[in-house]
DOMI-503117 format. One record per residue (C-alpha): residue number from 0; residue in one letter; x, y, z. Coordinates in steps of 0.02 Angstrom, whole numbers, plus 50000, padded with zeros to 5 digits. Layout:
NODE num residuo    px    py    pz
NODE NUM       a     X     Y     Z
...
REM end
This chain:
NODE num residuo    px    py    pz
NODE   0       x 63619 57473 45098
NODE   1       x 63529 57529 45257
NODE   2       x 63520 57415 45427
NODE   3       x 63422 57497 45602
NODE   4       x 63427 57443 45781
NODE   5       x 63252 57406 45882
NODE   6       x 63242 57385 46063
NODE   7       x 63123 57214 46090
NODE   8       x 63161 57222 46282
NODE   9       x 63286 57265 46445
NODE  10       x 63444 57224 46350
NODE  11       x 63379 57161 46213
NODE  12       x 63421 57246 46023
NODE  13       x 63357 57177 45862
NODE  14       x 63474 57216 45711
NODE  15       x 63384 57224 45544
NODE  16       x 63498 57238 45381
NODE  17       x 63440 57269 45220
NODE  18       x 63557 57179 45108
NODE  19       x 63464 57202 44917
NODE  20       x 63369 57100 44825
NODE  21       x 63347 56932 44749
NODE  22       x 63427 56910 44609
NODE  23       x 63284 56784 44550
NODE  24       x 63142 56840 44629
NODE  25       x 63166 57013 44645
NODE  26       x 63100 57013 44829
NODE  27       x 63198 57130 44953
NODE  28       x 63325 57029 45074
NODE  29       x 63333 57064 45252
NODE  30       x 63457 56999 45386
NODE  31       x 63379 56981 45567
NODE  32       x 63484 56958 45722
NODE  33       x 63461 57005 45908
NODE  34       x 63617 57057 46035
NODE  35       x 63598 57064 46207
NODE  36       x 63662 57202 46317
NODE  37       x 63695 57379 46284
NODE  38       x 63634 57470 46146
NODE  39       x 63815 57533 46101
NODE  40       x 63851 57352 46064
NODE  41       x 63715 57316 45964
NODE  42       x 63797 57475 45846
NODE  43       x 63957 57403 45852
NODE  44       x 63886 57234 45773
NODE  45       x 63766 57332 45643
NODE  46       x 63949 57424 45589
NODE  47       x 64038 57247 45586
NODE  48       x 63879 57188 45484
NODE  49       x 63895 57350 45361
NODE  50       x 64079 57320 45338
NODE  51       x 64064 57150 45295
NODE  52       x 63952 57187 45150
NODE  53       x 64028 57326 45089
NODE  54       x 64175 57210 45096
NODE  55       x 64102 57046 44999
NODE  56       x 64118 56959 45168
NODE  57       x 63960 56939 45251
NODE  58       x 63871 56767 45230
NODE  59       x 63674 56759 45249
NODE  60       x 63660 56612 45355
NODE  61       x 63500 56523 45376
NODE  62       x 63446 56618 45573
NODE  63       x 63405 56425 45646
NODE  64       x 63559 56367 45580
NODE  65       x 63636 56321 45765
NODE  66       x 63815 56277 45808
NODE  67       x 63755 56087 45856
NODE  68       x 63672 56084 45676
NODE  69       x 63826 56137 45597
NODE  70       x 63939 56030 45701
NODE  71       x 63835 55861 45671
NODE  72       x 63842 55893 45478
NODE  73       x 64043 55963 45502
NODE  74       x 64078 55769 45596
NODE  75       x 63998 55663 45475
NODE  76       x 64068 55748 45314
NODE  77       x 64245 55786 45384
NODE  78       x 64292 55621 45494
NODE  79       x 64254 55516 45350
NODE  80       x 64348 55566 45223
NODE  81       x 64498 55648 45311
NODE  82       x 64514 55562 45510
NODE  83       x 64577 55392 45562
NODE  84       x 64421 55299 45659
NODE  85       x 64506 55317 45827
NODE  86       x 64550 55517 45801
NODE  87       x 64350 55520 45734
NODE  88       x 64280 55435 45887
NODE  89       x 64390 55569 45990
NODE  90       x 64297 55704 45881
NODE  91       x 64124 55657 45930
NODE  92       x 64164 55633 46093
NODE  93       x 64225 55791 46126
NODE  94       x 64076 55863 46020
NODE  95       x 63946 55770 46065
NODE  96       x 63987 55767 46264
NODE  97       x 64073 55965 46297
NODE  98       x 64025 56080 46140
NODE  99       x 63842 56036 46077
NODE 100       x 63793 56038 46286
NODE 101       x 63894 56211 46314
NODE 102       x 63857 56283 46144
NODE 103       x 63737 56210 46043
NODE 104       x 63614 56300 46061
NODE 105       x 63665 56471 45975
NODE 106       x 63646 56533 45809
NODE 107       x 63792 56494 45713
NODE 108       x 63758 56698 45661
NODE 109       x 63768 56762 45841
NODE 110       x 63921 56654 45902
NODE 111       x 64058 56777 45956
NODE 112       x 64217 56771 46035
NODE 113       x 64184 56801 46187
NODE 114       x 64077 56633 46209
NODE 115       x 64230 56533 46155
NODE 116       x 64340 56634 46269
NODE 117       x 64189 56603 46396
NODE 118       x 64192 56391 46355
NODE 119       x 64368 56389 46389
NODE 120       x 64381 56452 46553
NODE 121       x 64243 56377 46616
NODE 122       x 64307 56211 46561
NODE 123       x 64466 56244 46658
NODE 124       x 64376 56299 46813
NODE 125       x 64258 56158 46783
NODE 126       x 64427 56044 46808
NODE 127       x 64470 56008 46632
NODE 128       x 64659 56023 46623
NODE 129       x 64723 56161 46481
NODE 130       x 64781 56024 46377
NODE 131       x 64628 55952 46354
NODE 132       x 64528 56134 46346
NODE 133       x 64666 56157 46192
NODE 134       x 64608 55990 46100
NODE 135       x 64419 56068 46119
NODE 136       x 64475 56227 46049
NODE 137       x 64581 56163 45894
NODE 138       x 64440 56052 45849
NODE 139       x 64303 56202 45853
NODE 140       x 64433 56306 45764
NODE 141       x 64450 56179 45617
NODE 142       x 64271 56182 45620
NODE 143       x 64250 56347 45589
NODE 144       x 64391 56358 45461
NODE 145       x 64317 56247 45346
NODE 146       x 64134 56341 45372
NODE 147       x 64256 56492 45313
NODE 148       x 64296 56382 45158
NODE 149       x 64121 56340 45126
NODE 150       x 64055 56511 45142
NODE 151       x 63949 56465 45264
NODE 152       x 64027 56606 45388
NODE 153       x 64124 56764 45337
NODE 154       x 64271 56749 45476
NODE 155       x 64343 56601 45601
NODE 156       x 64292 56682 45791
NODE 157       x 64422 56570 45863
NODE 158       x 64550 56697 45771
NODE 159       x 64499 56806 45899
NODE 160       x 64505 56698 46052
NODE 161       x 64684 56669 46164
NODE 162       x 64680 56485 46193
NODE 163       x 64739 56401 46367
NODE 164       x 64910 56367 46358
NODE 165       x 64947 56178 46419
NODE 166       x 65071 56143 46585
NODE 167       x 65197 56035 46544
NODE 168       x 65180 55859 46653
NODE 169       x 65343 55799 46739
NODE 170       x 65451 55654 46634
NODE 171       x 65452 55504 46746
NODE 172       x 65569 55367 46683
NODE 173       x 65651 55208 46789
NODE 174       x 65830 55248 46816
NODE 175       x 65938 55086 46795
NODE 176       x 65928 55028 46974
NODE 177       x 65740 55041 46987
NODE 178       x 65732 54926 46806
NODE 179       x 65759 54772 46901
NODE 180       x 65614 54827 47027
NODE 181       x 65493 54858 46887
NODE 182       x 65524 54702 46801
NODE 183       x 65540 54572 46964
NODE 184       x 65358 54641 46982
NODE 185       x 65317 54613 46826
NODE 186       x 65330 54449 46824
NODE 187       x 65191 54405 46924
NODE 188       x 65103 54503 46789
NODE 189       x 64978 54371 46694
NODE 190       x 65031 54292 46570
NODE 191       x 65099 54375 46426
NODE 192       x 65091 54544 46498
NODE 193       x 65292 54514 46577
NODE 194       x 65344 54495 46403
NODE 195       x 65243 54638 46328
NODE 196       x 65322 54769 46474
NODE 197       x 65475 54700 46437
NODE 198       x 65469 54736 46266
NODE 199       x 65399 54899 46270
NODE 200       x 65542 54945 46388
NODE 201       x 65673 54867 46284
NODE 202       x 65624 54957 46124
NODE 203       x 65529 55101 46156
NODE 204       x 65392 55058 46064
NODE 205       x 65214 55140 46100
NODE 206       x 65079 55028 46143
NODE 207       x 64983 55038 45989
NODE 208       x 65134 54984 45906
NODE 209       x 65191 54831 46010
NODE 210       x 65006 54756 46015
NODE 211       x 65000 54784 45825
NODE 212       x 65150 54671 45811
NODE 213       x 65123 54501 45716
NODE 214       x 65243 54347 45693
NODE 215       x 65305 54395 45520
NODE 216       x 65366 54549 45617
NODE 217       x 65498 54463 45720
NODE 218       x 65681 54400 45662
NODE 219       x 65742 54353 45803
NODE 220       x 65905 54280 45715
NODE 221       x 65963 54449 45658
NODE 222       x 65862 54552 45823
NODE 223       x 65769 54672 45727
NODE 224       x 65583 54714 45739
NODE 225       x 65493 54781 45612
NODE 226       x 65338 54919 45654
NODE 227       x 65207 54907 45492
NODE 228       x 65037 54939 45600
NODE 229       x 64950 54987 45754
NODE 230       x 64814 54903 45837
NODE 231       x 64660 55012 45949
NODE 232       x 64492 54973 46025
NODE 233       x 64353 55097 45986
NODE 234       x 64225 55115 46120
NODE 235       x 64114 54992 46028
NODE 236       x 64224 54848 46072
NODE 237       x 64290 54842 45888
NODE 238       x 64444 54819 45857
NODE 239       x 64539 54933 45731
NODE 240       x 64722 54886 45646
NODE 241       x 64806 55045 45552
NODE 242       x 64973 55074 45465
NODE 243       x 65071 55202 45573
NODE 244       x 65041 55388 45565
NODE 245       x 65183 55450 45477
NODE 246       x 65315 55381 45365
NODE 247       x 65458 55369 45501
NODE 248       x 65333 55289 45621
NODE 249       x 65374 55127 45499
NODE 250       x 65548 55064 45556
NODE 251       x 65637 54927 45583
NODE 252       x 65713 54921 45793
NODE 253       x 65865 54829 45815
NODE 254       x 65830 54706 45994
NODE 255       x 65963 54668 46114
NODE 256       x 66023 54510 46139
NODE 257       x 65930 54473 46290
NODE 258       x 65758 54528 46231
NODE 259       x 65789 54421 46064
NODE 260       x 65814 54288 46185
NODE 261       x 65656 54314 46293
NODE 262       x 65550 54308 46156
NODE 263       x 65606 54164 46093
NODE 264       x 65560 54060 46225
NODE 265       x 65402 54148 46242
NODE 266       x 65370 54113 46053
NODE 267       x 65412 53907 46101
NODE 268       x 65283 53938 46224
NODE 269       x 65143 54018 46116
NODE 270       x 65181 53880 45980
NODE 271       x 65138 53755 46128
NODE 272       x 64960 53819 46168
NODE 273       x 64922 53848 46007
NODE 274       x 64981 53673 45975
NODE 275       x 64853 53603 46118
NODE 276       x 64711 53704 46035
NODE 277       x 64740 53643 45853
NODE 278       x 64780 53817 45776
NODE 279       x 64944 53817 45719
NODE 280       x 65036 53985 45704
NODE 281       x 65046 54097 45552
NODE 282       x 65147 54266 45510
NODE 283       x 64988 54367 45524
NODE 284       x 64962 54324 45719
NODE 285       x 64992 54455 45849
NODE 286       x 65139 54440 45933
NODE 287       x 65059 54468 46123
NODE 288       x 64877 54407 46111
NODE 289       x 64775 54274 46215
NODE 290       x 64823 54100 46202
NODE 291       x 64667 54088 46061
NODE 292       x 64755 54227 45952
NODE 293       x 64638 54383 45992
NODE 294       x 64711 54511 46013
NODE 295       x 64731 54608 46192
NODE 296       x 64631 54716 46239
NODE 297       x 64735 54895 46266
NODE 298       x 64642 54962 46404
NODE 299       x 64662 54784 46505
NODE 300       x 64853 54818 46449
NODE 301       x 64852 55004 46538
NODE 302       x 64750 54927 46705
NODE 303       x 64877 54780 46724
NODE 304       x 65025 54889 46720
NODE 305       x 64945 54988 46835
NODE 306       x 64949 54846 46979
NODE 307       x 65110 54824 46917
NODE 308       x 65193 54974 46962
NODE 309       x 65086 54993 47117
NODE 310       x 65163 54825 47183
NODE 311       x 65322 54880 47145
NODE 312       x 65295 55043 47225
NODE 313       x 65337 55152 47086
NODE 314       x 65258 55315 47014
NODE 315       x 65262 55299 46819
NODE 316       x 65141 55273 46648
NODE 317       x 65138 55159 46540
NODE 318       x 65198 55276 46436
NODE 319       x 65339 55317 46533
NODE 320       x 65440 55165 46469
NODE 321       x 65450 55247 46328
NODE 322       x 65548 55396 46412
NODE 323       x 65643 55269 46507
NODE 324       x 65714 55188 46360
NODE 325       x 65768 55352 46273
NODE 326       x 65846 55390 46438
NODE 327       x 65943 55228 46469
NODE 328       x 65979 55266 46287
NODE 329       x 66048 55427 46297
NODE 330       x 66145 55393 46469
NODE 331       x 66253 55241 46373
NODE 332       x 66312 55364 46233
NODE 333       x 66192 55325 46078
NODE 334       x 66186 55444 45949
NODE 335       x 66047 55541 45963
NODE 336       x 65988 55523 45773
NODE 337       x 65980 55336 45806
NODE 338       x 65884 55350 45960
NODE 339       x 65755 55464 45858
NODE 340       x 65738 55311 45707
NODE 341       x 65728 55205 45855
NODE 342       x 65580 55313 45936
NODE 343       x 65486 55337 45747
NODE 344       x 65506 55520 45781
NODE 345       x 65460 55610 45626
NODE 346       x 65629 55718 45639
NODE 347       x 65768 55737 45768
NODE 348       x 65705 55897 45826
NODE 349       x 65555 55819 45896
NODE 350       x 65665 55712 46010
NODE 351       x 65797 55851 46062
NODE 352       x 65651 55944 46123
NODE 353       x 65583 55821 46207
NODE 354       x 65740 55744 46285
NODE 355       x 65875 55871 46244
NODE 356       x 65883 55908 46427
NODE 357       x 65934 55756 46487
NODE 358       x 66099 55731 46370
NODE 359       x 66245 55758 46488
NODE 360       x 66363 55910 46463
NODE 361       x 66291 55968 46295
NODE 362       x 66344 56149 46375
NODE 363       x 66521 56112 46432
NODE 364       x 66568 56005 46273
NODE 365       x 66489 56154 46143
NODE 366       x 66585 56295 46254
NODE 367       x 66750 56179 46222
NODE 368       x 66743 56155 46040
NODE 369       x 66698 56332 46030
NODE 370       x 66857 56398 46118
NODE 371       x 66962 56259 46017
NODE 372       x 66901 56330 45848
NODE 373       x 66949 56493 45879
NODE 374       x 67104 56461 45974
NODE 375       x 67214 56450 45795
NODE 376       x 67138 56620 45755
NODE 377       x 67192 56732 45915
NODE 378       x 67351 56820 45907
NODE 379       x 67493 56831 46037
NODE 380       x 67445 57020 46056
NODE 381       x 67242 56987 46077
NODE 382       x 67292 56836 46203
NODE 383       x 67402 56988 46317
NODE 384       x 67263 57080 46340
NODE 385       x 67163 56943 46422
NODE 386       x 67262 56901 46532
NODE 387       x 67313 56999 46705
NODE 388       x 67384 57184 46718
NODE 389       x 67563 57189 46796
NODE 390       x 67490 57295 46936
NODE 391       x 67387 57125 47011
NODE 392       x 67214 57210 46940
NODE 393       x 67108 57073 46824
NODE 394       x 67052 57111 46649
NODE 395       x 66952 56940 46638
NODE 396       x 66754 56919 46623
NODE 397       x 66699 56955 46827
NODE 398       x 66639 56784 46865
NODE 399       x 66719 56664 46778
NODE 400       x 66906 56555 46837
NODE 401       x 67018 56522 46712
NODE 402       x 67007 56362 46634
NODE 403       x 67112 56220 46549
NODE 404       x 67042 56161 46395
NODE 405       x 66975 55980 46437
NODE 406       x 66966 56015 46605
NODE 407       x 66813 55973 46683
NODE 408       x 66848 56047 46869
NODE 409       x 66887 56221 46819
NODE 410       x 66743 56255 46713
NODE 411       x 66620 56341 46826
NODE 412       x 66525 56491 46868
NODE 413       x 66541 56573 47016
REM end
């Protein structure tokens, strides 16, 4: 096993490895690749190449085998067997539109870390927000780990590579007081959009969910909802309906009294038109569609509740009626495992670490029971010592006033 370094120009090496011979044929096997720069680095890759076959690592890859060629094949075998059409059409947009332009080009054999390190920071100066630079580096690292699998390429780069870690955005929600604002503009919403905010603000459900919603999906006698399927747009204009993404994302949500009997009388009023038009209702309509039954368009739903909220000069998302529910929730006293059903969270973790921070005095009620439970268990003797010397010096914790249990004045930090 011999490999040797030529210089074809200014900082420009090409490797040559000799790697045996064909098992078949008999005819001696040669790996060609070229590195740019210094000559020192074009040993350091001739080593790495060494290793690897020493090793049982290295993969001959075809030398015009690019990274666009690999991730055009990688799309159309991996989003259709394993990715829901909307997460596929995500996929090749982010392929077809940031990594084939950036990195297409290159040998899928000369690709190093430092050009994924590179993408990703020119993304973010570019403007890209580190959130969405992450999504573009998980997908090219899945990529590459099923190349790994395939044996098309001996190690996973992105292994190598820090990703950009994502800023947090700020949790808007309407606070009770501004819920009558929201909705009083609302109404001048077209019609149904007031009913569909209302709903999504009385339930928490995401918009996929409450635009997936169909007749059979009401009881409005016993006010409970029932989520079985989601309903998206691809860019095509088609229109794509999909049981929920995991198994807790299919629950039943108990309405409250006054929602049950809004959408009532906007269910009299659907039965109506529908009447007019000759197409009587069935259990497989969509709950909030156009007066002909199709469904509404989600992107029309984002852009309405946009002039909402700018009429009733708010700053929030749609999706922040989702927070607002979990924190009208959590301010009234519900237990938190029945606000997480209520969400579809796949466990209660997932909602204390999203919300955890706005349940009130989680610290001052755990710090009580603490001191309760081990009250029975101090002695007389242990009790003496924390409390004053009879010469007026302190023996307790510098900082902290002594406290009754239950009290809620006393219990501070200086």
């Amino acid at each position: 096993m011999k490999g040797s370094i030529r210089q074809r120009s200014k900082g420009s090496w090409q490797i040559c490895l000799d790697i045996g011979r064909d098992p078949a044929t008999g005819k001696r096997l040669r790996h060609f690749e070229n590195v740019r720069g210094r000559k020192a680095e074009a040993e350091r890759r001739l080593r790495q190449l060494l290793l690897n076959v020493e090793q049982g690592t290295y993969v001959n890859l075809p030398r015009a085998l690019t990274l666009a060629d690999y991730l055009t094949e990688w799309l159309q075998n991996h989003t259709e067997l394993y990715c829901r059409p909307r997460t596929a059409e995500g996929y090749r947009f982010i392929v077809n539109h940031y990594l084939i332009p950036t990195l297409g080009r290159m040998r899928l054999s000369e690709l190093r870390p430092s050009h994924v390190a590179g993408y990703c920071s020119d993304a973010v100066r570019r403007g890209l927000s580190n959130r969405t630079v992450l999504h573009h580096f998980r997908l090219l690292h899945k990529a590459l780990k099923d190349g790994v699998k395939l044996g098309l390429i001996a190690i996973n780069l992105c292994d190598g590579v820090d990703p950009p870690k994502p800023v947090d955005k700020e949790m808007r929600f309407l606070c009770p007081e501004e819920v009558d604002k929201f909705l009083s503009a609302a109404r001048d919403a077209p019609w149904p959009y007031y009913y569909l905010f209302y709903t999504l603000l009385f339930t928490g459900l995401r918009r996929s969910e409450a635009l997936g919603l169909t007749r059979g999906n009401l009881d409005l006698d016993l006010c409970v909802l029932t989520v079985t399927q989601t309903l998206h747009k691809l860019s095509g204009g088609k229109y794509v309906i999909q049981p929920p993404k995991t198994r807790k994302s299919r629950r039943q949500v108990t309405m409250t009294p006054s929602l049950a009997l809004l959408l009532r009388d906007y269910r009299e009023q659907v039965e109506t038109q529908r009447l007019l038009l000759g197409k009587p209702l069935t259990d497989s309509d969509f709950v909030f569609a156009h007066p002909d039954g199709t469904p509404l368009d989600p992107s029309t739903v984002t852009h309405i509740f946009g002039r909402v909220v700018r009429k009733a000069e708010l700053e929030l998302r749609l999706h922040d009626l989702r927070h607002s529910y979990t924190s009208i929730m959590i301010a009234a006293g519900v237990n938190i495992k029945a606000i997480s059903q209520s969400l579809g969270h796949a466990n209660i973790g997932i909602t204390l670490d999203t919300y955890g921070h706005l349940l009130p005095g989680m610290g001052r009620t755990a710090a009580e029971r603490f001191d309760k439970l081990l009250k029975p268990w101090l002695s007389g003797e242990n009790v003496a010592k924390m409390s004053p010397k009879q010469d007026g010096s302190d023996t307790r914790l510098e900082g902290f006033e002594p406290t009754t249990l239950g009290s809620e004045d006393r219990c501070s930090v200086r």
